[in-house]
C-alpha positions in Angstrom: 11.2 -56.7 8.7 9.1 -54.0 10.3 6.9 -56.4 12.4 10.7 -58.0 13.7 11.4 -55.1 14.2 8.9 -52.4 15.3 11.3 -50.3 17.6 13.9 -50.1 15.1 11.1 -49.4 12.9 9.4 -47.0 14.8 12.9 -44.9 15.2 13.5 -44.3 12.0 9.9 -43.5 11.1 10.7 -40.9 13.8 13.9 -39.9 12.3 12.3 -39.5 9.0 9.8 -37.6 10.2 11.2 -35.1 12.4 13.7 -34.3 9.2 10.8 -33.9 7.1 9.1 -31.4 10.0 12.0 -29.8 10.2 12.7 -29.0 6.5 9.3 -27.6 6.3 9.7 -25.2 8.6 13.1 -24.0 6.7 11.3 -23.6 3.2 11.1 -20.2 2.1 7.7 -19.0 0.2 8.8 -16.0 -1.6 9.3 -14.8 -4.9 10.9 -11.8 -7.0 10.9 -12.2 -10.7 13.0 -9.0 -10.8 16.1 -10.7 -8.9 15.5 -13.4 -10.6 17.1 -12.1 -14.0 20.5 -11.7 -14.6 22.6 -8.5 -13.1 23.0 -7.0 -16.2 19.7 -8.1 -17.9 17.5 -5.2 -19.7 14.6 -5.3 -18.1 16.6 -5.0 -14.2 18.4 -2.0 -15.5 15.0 -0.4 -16.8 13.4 -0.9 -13.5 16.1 0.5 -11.5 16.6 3.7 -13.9 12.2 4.0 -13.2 12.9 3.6 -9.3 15.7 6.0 -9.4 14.0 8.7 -11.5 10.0 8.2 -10.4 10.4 6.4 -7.6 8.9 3.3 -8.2 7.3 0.6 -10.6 4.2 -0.5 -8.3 1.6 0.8 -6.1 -0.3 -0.5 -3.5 -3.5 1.1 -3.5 -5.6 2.4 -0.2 -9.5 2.7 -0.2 -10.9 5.0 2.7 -14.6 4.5 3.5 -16.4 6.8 6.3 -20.2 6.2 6.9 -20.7 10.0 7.3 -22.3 11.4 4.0 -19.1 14.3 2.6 -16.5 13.4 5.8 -13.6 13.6 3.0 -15.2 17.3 2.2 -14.8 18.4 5.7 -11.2 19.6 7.0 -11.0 16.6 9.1 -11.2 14.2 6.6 -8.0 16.0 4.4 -6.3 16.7 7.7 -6.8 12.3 8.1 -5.5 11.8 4.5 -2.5 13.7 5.5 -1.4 12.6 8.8 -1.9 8.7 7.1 0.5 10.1 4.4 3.0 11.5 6.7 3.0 8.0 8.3 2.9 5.9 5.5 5.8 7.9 3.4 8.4 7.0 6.4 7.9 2.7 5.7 10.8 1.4 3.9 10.2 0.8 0.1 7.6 3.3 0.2 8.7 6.2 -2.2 5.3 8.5 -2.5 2.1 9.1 -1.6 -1.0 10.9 -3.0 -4.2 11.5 -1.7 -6.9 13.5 -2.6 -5.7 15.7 0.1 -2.5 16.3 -2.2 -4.5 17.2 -4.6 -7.1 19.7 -3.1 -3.7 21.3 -1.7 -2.6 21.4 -5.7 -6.1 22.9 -7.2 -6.7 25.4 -4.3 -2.8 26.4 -4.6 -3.4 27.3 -8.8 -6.7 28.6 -7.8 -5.1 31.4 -5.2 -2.4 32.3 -6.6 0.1 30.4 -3.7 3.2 29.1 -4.8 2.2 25.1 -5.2 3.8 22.7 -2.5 3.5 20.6 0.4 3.2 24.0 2.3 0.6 24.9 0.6 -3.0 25.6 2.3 -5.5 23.4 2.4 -9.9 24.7 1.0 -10.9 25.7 4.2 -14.3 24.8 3.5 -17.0 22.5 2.0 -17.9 24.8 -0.1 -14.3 25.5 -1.1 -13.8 21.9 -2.1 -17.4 21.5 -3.6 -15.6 24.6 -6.1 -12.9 22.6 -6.2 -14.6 19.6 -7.6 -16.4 21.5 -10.1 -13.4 23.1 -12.1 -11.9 18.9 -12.7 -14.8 16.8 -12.2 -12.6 14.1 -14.4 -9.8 13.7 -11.9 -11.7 14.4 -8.9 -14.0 11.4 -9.5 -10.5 9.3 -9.9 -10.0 10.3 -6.0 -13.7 9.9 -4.7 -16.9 9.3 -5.2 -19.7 11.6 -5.4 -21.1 11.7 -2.1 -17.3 12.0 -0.9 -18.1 8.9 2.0 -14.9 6.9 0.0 -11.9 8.1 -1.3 -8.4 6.7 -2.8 -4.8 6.5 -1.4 -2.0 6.0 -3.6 1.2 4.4 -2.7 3.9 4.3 -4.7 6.4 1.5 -4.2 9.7 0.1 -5.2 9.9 -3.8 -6.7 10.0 -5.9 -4.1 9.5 -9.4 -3.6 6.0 -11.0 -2.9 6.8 -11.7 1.2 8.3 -7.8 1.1 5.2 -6.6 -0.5 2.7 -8.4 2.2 5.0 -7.1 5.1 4.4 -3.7 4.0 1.3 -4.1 3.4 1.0 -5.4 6.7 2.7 -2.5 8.4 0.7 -0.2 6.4 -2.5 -1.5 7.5 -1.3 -1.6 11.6 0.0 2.0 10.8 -3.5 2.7 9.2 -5.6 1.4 12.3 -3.0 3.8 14.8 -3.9 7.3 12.5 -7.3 6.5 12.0 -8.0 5.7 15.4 -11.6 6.4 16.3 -12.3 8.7 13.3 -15.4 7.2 11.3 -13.0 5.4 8.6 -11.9 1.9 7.6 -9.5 1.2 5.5 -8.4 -1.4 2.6 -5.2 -2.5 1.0 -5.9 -3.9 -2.3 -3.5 -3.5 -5.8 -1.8 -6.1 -8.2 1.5 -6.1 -5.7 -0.8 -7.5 -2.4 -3.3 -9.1 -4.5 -0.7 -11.2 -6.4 1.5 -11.5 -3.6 -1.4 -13.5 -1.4 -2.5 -15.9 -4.5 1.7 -16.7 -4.8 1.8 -17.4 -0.7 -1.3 -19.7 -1.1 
């Protein structure tokens, strides 16, 4: 039949194809396990009572690296950590931040006798932040490492879906590259939410 009949062949090869092409492009690569259970299904209502009290079940973790030996000691460096945390806060789904910025602000705060808060000043020194270090050297060493070239941004986020998680993501990182700008810093996304996210895509 084909060889009789190669145009009428040939067209609905076409046909079929295009379909197929077409199709394709529609399918959806996605998935939220959350949305996936029932409305009134335990483990939903759990998550949305965490979201609504803590602010979220996930985080999406931020590693800063400078090649300039203590940059995250210097003012400039905690003055980077916040502006990126002013930024990042304002993306939808994000619900918190916290940097080691947040908490040099906390430690020098208890240490000075100001009232703790957002407000709150900043070490104004190395030296300052080198005291700093000493009195928690347990959760200092959770925000960077000893030399103080690399530190840790947390974000805190709301359960979303795996395409939702790597459009933040991507938004954070264009976000990222505008605050950083030329400062001597690169940044990296990583955490189970993008690192789980990319292996469901693929």
């Amino acid at each position: 039949f084909a060889h009789r009949n190669l145009l009428v062949t040939l067209a609905i090869t076409g046909l079929a194809s295009g379909i197929c092409v077409a199709a394709v492009n529609r399918i959806g690569i996605d998935a939220d396990f959350v949305r996936y259970l029932e409305e009134d299904h335990r483990l939903r209502a759990d998550i949305e009572m965490i979201e609504s009290t803590l602010g979220g079940t996930d985080i999406i973790e931020v590693m800063l690296d400078s090649d300039e030996a203590g940059y995250f000691k210097r003012g400039e460096g905690l003055r980077l950590l916040d502006r990126l945390s002013a930024n990042l806060i304002k993306l939808p789904g994000v619900s918190r931040a916290f940097s080691m910025s947040d908490y040099m602000r906390l430690a020098n705060a208890v240490m000075t006798g100001v009232t703790p808060g957002p407000d709150a000043p900043l070490p104004e020194t190395e030296q300052a932040v080198a005291q700093l270090a000493l009195l928690d050297p347990t959760a200092f060493s959770a925000l960077t490492n000893e030399e103080m070239t690399q530190t840790r941004f947390t974000l805190q986020i709301k359960s979303l879906s795996t395409e939702e998680v790597l459009r933040l993501t991507s938004a954070a990182q264009e976000i990222s590259g505008r605050v950083i700008g030329k400062a001597p810093v690169r940044a990296t996304f990583t955490g189970l939410p993008p690192l789980f996210s990319r292996i469901a895509r693929n």
